[in-house]
C-alpha positions as a Markdown table, in Angstrom:
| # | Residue | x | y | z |
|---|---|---|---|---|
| 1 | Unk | 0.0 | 0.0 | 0.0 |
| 2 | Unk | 1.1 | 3.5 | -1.1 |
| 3 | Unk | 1.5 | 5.9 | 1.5 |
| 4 | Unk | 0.7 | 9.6 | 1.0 |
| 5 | Unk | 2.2 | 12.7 | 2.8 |
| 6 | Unk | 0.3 | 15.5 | 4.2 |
| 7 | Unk | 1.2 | 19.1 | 4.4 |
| 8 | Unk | 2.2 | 20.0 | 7.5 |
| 9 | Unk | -0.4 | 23.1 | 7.0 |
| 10 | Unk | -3.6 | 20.7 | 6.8 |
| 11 | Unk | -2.6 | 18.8 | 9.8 |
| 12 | Unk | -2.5 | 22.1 | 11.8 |
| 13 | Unk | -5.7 | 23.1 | 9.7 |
| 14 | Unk | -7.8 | 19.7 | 10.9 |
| 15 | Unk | -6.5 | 19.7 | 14.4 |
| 16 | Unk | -8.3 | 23.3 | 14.7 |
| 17 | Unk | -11.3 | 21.9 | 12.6 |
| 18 | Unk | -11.4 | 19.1 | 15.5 |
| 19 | Unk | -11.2 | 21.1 | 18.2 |
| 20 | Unk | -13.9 | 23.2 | 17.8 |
| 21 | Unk | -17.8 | 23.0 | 19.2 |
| 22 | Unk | -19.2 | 20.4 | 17.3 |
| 23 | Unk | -23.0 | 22.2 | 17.7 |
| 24 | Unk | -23.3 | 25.7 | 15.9 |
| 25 | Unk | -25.2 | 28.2 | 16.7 |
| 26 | Unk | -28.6 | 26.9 | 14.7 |
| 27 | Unk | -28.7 | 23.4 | 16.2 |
| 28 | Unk | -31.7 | 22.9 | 18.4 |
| 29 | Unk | -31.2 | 21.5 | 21.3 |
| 30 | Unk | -33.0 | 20.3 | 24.9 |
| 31 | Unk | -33.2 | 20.9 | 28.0 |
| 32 | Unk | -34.0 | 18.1 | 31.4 |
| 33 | Unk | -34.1 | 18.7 | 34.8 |
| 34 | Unk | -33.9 | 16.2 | 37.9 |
| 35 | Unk | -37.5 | 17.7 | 38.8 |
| 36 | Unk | -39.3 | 16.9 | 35.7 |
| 37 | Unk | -42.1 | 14.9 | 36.9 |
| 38 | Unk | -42.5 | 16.4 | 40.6 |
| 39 | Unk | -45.9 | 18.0 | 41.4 |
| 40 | Unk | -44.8 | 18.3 | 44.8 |
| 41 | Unk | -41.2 | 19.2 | 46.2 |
| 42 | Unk | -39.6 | 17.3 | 49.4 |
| 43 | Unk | -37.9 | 19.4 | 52.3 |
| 44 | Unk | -34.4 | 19.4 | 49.8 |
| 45 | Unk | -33.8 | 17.7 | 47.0 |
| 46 | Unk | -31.0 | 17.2 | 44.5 |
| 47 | Unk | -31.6 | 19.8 | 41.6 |
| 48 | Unk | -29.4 | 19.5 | 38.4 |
| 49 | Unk | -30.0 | 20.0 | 34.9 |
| 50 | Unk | -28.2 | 18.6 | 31.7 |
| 51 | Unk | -28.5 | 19.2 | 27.6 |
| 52 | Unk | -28.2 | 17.4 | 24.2 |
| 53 | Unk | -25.7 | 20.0 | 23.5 |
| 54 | Unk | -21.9 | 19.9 | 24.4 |
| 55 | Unk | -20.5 | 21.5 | 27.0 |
| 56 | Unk | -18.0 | 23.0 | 24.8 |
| 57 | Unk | -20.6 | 25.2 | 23.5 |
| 58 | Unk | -22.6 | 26.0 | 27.1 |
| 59 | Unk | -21.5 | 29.2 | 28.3 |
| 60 | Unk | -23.6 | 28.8 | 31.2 |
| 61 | Unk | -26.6 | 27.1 | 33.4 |
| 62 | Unk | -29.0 | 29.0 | 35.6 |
| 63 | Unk | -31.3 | 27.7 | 38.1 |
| 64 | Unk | -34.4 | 29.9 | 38.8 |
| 65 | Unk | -37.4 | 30.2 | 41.3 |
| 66 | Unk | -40.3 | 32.2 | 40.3 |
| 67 | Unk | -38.5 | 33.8 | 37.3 |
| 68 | Unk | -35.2 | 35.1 | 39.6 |
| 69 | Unk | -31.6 | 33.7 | 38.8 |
| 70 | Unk | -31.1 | 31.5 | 42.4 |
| 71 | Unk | -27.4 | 29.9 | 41.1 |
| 72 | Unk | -26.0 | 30.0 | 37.6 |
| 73 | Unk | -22.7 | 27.4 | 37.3 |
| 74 | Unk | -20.6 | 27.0 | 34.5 |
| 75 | Unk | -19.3 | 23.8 | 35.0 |
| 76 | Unk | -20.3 | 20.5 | 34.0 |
| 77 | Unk | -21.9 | 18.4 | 35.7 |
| 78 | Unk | -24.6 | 21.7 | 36.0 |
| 79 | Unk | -26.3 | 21.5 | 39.8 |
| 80 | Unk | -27.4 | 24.3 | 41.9 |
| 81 | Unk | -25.9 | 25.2 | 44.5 |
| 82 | Unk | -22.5 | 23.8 | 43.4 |
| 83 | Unk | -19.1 | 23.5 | 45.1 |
| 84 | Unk | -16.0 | 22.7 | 43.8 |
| 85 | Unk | -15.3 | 20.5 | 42.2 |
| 86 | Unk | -14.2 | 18.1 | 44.6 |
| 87 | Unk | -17.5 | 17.9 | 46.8 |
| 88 | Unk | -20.7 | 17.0 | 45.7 |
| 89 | Unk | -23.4 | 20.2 | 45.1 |
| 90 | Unk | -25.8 | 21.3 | 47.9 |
| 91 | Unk | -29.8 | 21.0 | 47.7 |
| 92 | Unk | -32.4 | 22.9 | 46.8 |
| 93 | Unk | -33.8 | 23.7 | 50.1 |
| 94 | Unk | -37.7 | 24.2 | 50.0 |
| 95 | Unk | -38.1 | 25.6 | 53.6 |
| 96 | Unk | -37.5 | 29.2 | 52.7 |
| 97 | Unk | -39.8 | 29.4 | 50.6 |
| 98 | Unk | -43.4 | 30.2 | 50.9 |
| 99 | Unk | -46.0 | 27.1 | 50.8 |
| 100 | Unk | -47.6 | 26.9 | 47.8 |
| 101 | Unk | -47.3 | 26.4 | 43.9 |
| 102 | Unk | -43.7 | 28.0 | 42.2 |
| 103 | Unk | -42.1 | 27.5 | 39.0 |
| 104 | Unk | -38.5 | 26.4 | 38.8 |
| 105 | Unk | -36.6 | 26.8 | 35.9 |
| 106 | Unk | -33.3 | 25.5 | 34.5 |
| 107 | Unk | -32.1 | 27.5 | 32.0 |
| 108 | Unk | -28.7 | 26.7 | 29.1 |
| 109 | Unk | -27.3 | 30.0 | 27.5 |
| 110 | Unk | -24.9 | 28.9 | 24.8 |
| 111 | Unk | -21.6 | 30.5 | 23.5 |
| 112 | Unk | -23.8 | 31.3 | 20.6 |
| 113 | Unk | -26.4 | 33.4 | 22.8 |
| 114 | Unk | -29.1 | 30.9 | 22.1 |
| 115 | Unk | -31.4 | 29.5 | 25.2 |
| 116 | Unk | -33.4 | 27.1 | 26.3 |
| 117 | Unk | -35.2 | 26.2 | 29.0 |
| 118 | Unk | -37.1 | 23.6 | 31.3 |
| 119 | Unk | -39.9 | 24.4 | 33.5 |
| 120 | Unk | -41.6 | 22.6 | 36.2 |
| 121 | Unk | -44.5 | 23.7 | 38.1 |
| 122 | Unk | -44.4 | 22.3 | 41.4 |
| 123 | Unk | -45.9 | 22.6 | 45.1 |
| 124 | Unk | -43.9 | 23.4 | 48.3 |
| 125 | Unk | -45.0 | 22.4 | 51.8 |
| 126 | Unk | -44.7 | 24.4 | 54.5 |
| 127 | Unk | -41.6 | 24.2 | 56.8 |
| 128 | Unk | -41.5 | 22.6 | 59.9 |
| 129 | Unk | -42.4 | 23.7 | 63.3 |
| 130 | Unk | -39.6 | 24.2 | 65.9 |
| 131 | Unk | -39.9 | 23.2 | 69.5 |
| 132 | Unk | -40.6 | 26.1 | 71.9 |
| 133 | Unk | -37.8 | 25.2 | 74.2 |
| 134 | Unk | -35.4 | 25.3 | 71.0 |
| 135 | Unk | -36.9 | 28.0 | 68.8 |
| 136 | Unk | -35.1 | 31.4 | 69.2 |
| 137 | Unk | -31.4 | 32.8 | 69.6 |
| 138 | Unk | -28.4 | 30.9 | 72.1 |
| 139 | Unk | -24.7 | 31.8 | 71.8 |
| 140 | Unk | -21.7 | 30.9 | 73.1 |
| 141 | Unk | -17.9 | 31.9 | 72.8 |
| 142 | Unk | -15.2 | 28.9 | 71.6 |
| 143 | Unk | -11.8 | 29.4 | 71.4 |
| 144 | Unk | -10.8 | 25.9 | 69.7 |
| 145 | Unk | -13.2 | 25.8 | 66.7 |
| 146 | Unk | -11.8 | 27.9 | 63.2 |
| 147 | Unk | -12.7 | 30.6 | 63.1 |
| 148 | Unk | -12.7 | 31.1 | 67.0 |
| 149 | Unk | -14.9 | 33.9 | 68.7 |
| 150 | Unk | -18.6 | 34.1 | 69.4 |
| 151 | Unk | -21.4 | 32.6 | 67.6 |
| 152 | Unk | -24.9 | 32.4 | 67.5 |
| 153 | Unk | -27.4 | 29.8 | 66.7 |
| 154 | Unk | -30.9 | 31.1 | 65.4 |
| 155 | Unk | -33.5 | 27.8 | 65.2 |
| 156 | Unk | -36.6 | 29.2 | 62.8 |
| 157 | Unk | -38.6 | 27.6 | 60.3 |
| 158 | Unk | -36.8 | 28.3 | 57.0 |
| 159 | Unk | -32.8 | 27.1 | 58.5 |
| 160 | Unk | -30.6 | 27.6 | 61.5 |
| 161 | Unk | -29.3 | 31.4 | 61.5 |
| 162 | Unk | -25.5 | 30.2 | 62.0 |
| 163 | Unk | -23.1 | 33.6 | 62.5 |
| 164 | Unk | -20.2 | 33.0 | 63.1 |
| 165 | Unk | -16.8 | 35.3 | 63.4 |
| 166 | Unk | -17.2 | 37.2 | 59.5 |
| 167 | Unk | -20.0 | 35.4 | 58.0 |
| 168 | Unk | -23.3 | 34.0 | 58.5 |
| 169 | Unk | -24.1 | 30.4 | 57.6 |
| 170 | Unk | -27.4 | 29.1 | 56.5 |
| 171 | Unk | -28.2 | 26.0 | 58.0 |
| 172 | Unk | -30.4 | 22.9 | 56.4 |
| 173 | Unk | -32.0 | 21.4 | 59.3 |
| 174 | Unk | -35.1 | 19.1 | 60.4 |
| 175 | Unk | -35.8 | 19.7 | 63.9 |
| 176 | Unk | -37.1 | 17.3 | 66.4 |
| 177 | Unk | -38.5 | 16.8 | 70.1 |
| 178 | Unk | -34.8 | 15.8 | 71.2 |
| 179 | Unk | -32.9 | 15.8 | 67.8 |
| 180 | Unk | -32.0 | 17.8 | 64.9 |
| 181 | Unk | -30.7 | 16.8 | 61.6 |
| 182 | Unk | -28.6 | 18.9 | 59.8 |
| 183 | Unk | -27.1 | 19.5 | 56.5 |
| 184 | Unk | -25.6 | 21.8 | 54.4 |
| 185 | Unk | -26.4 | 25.3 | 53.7 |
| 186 | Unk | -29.6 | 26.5 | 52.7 |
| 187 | Unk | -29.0 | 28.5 | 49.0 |
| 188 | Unk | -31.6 | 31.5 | 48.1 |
| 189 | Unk | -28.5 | 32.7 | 45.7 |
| 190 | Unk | -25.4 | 33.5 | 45.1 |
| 191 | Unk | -22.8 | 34.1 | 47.8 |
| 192 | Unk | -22.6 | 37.9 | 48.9 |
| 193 | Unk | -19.3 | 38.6 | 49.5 |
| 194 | Unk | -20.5 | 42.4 | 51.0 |
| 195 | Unk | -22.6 | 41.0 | 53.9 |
| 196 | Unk | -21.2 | 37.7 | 53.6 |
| 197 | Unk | -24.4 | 35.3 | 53.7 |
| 198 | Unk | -24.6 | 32.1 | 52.0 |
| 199 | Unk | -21.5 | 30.3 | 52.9 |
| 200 | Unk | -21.2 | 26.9 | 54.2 |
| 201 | Unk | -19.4 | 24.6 | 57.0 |
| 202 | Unk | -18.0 | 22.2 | 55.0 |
| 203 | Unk | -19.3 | 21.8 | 51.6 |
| 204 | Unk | -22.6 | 23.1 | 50.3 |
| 205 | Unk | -24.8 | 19.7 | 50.7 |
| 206 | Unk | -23.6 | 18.9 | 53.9 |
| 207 | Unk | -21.9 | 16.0 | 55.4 |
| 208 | Unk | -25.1 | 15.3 | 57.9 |
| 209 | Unk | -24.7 | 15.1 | 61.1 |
| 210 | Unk | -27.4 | 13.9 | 64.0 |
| 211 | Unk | -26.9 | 16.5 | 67.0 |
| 212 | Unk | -29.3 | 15.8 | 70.4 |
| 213 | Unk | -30.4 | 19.0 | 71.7 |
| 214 | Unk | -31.3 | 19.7 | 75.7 |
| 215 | Unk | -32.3 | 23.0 | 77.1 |
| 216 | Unk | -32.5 | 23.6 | 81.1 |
| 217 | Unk | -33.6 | 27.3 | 82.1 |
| 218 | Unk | -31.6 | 29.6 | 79.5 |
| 219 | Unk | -29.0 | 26.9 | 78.5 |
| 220 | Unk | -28.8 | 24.9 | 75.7 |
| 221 | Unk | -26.4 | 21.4 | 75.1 |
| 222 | Unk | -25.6 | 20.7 | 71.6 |
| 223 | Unk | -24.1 | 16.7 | 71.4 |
| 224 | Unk | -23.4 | 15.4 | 68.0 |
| 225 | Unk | -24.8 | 11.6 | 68.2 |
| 226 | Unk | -22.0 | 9.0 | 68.3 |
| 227 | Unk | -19.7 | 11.6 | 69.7 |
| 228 | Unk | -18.4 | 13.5 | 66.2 |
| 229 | Unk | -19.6 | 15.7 | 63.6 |
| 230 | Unk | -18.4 | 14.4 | 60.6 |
| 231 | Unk | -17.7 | 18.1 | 59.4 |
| 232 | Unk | -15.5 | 18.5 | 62.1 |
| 233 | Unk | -15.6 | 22.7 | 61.7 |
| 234 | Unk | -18.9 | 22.7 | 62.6 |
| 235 | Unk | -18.5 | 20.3 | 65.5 |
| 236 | Unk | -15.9 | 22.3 | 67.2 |
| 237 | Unk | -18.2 | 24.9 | 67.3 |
| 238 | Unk | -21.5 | 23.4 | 68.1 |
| 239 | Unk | -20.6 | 20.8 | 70.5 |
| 240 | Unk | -21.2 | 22.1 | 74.3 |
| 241 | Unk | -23.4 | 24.8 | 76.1 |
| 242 | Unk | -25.3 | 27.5 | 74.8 |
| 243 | Unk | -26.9 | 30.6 | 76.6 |
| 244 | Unk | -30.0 | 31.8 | 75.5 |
| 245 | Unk | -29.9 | 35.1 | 74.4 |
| 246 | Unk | -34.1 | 35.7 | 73.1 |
């Protein structure tokens, strides 16, 4: 068999060829999201979305509630409330919001400016109730946890108001009679670097942790079950006494 040589010139030409987006900027293309098919939303829930389009050619994803931009990423795998990329995304947290029918949107914007969109319709229940004894503002002052000063824990309905020395955190929880689950951070958008809400303990979806929860008079014992947080930040801060301080 014969062999051929190519010009150095079309080898660099059909390297370039290959490299480029395979879509242009008329393809059509969809959109899915991971709550396609939900009437009614949980307490969180995973919330992702994905295209038939390459992510060569995605410029970027947003995730939006009632027609505002909650999270945009521009990074594949596309999930809100996403970390880096060596931690799994957070959840969309439903507690936060009012009880009733929204609309939550995924939207793609491509390099090309096209969009496209997917929309579900879907109900969210109302938060749950927190125990009187719990419910309402405790601090305390810990030298050993990072960073070290004073915080102060907030139980409501929509999270756990967590500030801490230079930033409030946002806690996912589920309360209890004698235990709380929590989670991650709860995310209504974007970090705000300004007042510094929206940040997170150890990554944005969590790891969980069991805490049991005791109040006598105006103090407060936090105890994670089994002895450890597994997000060991927020159990040098939690574990121990709290004062109430409202």
């Amino acid at each position: 068999m014969a062999w051929t040589a190519v010009p150095a010139a079309a080898l660099v030409a059909a390297a370039v060829v290959a490299a480029r987006p395979t879509a242009t900027p008329a393809q059509p293309f969809l959109v899915v999201s991971t709550l396609d098919g939900k009437t009614v939303l949980p307490h969180h829930v995973r919330w992702s979305g994905s295209t038939t389009l390459p992510a060569a050619v995605i410029k970027k994803v947003q995730f939006l509630i009632d027609g505002t931009v909650r999270w945009t990423d521009t990074r594949s795998p596309y999930a809100f409330a996403s970390g880096s990329t060596a931690s799994p995304p957070g959840y969309l947290v439903t507690s936060w919001l009012r009880p009733g029918v929204h609309r939550f949107v995924v939207r793609v914007v491509t390099i090309h400016g096209r969009t496209a969109t997917d929309t579900v319709t879907a109900r969210v229940l109302p938060a749950a109730e927190v125990p009187a004894r719990l419910a309402g503002s405790w601090h305390r002052t810990e030298l050993s946890a990072h960073p070290a000063g004073t915080y102060t824990l907030t139980f409501a309905r929509p999270w756990i108001e967590d500030r801490r020395p230079g930033d409030v955190v946002r806690d996912d929880y589920a309360p209890g009679p004698r235990t709380l689950v929590v989670w991650g951070s709860v995310v209504t958008g974007p970090w705000i670097a300004s007042d510094r809400i929206g940040d997170w303990w150890c990554a944005p979806g969590g790891p969980a942790a069991t805490y049991t929860w005791t109040v006598s008079g105006s103090t407060l014992t936090l105890a994670p079950l089994g002895g450890r947080d597994p997000c060991r930040r927020r159990g040098l801060a939690w574990t121990g006494t709290w004062r109430r301080t409202r």
